[in-house]
Backbone bond lengths (Angstrom), bond angles and torsions (degrees), N, CA, C in turn:
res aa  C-N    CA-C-N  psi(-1)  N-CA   C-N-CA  omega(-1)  CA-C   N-CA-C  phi
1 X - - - 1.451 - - 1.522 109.36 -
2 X 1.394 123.28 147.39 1.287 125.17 -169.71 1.665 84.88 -105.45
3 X 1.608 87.55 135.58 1.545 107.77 167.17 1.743 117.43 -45.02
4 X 1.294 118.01 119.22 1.451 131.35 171.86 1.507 109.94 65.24
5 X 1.325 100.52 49.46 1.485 112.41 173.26 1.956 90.17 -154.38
6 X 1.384 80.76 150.97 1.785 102.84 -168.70 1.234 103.48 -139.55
7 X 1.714 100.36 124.07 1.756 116.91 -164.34 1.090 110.95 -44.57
8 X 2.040 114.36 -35.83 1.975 89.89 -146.28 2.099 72.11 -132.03
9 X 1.111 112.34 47.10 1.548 120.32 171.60 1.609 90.18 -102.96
10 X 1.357 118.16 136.60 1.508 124.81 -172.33 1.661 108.81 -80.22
11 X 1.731 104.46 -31.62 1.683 104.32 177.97 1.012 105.70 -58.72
12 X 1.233 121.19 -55.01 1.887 141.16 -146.20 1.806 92.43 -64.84
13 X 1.506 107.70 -40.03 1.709 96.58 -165.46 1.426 113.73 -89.54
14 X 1.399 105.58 -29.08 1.600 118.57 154.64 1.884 118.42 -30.35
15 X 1.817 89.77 -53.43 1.849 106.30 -162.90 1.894 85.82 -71.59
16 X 1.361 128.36 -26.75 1.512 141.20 -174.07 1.705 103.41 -60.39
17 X 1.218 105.29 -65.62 1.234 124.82 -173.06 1.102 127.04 -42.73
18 X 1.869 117.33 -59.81 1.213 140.08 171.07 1.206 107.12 -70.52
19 X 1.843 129.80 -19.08 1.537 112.59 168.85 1.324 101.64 -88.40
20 X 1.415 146.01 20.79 1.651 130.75 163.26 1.688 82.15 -132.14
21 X 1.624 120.72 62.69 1.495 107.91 153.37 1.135 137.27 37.94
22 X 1.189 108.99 17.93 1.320 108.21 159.79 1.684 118.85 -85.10
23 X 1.732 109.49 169.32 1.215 106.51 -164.43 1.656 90.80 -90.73
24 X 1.284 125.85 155.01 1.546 125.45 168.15 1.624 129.18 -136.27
25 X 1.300 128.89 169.44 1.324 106.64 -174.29 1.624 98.48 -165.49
26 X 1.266 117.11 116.86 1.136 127.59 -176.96 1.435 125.15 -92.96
27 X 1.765 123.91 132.48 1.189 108.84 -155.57 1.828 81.55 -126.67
28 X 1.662 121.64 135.68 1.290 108.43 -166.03 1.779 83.80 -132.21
29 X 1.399 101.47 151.78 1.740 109.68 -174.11 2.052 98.80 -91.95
30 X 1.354 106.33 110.24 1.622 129.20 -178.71 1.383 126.48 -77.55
31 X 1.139 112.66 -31.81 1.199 126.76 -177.42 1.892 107.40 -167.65
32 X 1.679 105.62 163.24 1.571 122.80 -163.43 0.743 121.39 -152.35
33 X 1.343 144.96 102.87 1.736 147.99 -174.32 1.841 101.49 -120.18
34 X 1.412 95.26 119.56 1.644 105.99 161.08 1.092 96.66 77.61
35 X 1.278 139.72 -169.07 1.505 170.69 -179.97 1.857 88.81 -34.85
36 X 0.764 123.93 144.31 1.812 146.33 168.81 1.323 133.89 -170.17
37 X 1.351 106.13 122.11 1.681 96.06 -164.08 1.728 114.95 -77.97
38 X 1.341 100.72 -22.40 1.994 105.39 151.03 0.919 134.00 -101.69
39 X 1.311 126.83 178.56 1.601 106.90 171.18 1.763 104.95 -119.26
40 X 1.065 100.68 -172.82 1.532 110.07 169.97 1.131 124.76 -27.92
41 X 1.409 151.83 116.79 1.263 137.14 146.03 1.613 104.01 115.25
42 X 1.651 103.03 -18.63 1.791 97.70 159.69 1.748 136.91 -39.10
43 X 0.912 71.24 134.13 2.105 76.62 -163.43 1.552 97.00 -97.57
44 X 1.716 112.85 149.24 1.468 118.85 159.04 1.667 94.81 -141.67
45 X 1.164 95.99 121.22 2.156 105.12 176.89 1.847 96.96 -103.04
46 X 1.246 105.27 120.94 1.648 117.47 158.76 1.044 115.04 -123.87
47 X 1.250 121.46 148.14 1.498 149.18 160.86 1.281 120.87 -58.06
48 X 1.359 137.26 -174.12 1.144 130.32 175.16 1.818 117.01 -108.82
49 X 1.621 82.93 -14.72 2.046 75.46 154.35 1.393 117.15 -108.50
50 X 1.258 118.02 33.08 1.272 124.84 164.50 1.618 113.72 91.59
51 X 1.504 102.40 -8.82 1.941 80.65 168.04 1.690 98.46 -58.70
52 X 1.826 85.19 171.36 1.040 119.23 -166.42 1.625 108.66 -145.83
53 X 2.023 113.72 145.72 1.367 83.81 170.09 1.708 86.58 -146.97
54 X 1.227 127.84 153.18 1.804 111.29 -177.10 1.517 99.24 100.98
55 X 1.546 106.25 172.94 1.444 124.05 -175.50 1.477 96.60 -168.13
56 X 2.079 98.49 134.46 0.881 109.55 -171.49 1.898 93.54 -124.89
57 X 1.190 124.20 6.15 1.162 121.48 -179.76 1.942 112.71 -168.43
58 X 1.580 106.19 -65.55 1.111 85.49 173.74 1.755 97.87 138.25
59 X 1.517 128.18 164.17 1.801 108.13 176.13 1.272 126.50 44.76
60 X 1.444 127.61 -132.88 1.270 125.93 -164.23 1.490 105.98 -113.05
61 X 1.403 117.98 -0.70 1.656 129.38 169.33 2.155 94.04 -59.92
62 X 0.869 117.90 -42.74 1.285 120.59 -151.42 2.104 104.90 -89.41
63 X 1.492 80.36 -26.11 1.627 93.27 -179.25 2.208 112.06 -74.48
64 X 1.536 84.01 -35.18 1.918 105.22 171.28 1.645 104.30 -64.87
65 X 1.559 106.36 -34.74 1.524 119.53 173.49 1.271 127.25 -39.15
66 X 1.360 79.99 -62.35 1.692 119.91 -171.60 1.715 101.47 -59.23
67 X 1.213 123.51 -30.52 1.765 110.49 -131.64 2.076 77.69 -115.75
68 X 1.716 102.19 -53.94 1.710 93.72 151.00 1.437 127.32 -29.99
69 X 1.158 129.39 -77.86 1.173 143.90 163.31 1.797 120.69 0.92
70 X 1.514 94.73 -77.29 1.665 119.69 154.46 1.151 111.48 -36.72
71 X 1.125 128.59 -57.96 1.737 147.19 -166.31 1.868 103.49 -58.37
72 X 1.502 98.19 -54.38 1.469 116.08 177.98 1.652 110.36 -53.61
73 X 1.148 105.23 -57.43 1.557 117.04 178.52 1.311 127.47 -45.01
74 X 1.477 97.86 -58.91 1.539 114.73 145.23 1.623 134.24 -17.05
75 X 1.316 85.71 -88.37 1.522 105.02 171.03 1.282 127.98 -61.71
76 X 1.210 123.24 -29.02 1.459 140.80 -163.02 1.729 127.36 72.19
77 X 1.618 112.38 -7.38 1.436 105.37 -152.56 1.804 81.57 -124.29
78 X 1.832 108.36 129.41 1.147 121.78 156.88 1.517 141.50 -16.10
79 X 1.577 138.74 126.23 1.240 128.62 -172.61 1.563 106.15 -128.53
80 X 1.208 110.77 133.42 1.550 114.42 151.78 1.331 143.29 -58.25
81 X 1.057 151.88 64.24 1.833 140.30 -160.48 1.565 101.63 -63.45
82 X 1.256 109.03 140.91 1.983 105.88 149.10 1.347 85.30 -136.19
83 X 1.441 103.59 138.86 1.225 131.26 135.47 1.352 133.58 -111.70
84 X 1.536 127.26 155.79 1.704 114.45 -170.09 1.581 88.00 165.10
85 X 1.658 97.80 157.61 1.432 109.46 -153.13 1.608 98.04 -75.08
86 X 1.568 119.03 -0.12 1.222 105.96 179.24 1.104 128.43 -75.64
87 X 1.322 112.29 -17.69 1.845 141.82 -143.04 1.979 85.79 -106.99
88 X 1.226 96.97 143.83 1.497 113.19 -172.69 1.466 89.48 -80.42
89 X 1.012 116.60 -47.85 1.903 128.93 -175.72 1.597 93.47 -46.44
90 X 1.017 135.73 -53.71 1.551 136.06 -159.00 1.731 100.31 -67.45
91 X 1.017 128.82 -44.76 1.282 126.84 -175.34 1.955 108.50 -79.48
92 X 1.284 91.72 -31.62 1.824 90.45 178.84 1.567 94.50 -71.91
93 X 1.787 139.16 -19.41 1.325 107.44 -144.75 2.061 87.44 -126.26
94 X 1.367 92.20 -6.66 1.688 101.83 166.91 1.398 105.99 112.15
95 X 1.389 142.83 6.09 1.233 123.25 -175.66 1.856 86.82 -116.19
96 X 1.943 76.42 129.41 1.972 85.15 -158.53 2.003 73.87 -156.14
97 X 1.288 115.39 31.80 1.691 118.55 174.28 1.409 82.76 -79.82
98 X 0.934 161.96 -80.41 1.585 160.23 -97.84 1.288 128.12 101.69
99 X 1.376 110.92 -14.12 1.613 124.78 -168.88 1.509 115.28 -101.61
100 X 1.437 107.25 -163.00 1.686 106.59 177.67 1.151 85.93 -157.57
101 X 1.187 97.84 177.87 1.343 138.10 -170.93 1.601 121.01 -163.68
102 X 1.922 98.27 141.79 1.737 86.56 -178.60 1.866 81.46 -126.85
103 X 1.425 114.67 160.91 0.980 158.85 -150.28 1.307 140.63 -141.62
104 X 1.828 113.20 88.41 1.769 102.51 -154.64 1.302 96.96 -115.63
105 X 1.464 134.91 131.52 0.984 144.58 -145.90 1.989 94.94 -128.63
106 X 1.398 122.42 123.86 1.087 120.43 -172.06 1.368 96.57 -142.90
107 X 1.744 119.81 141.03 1.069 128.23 172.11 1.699 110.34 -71.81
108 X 1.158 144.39 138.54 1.725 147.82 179.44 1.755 108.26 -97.02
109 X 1.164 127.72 142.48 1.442 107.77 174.51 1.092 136.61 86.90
């Protein structure tokens, strides 16, 4: 373990990532209405082949995460997610608690 870094801490593997060059992209939970299975400020760091380390929701919310994420890396330029029981997307991707969630997805590096 590298001094002042923590295996399953999402910064620490992020600060991991970008020191063996890889490309990365951090998706952090912004805002929360009603029922949420994270709270504020939850972090998920992915790679560009799709590891992953953190949770920003949970089920298949995190898998839509994931595939954003990639997209970001890609592209280079920042994304918003909402999800919420209003959104047809929320029930196809599993968050059907009652709540929402928004979702800012930023490339690192």
């Amino acid at each position: 373990m590298i001094p002042g870094h923590y295996p399953n801490d999402p910064l620490s593997v992020a600060e991991i990532w970008i020191g063996e060059s890889r490309s990365v992209a951090i998706a952090t939970v912004i805002e929360t209405w009603g029922s949420a299975p994270r709270p504020v400020g939850s972090h998920l760091v992915v790679d560009a082949d799709g590891n992953f380390e953190g949770s920003v929701s949970g089920g298949c919310v995190e898998g839509a995460v994931v595939t954003a994420a990639i997209d970001v890396i890609a592209m280079g330029g920042p994304r918003i997610l909402d999800f919420g029981v209003e959104d047809e997307t929320a029930w196809r991707v599993g968050l059907s608690c009652g709540g929402r969630i928004l979702i800012y997805i930023e490339r690192l590096g």
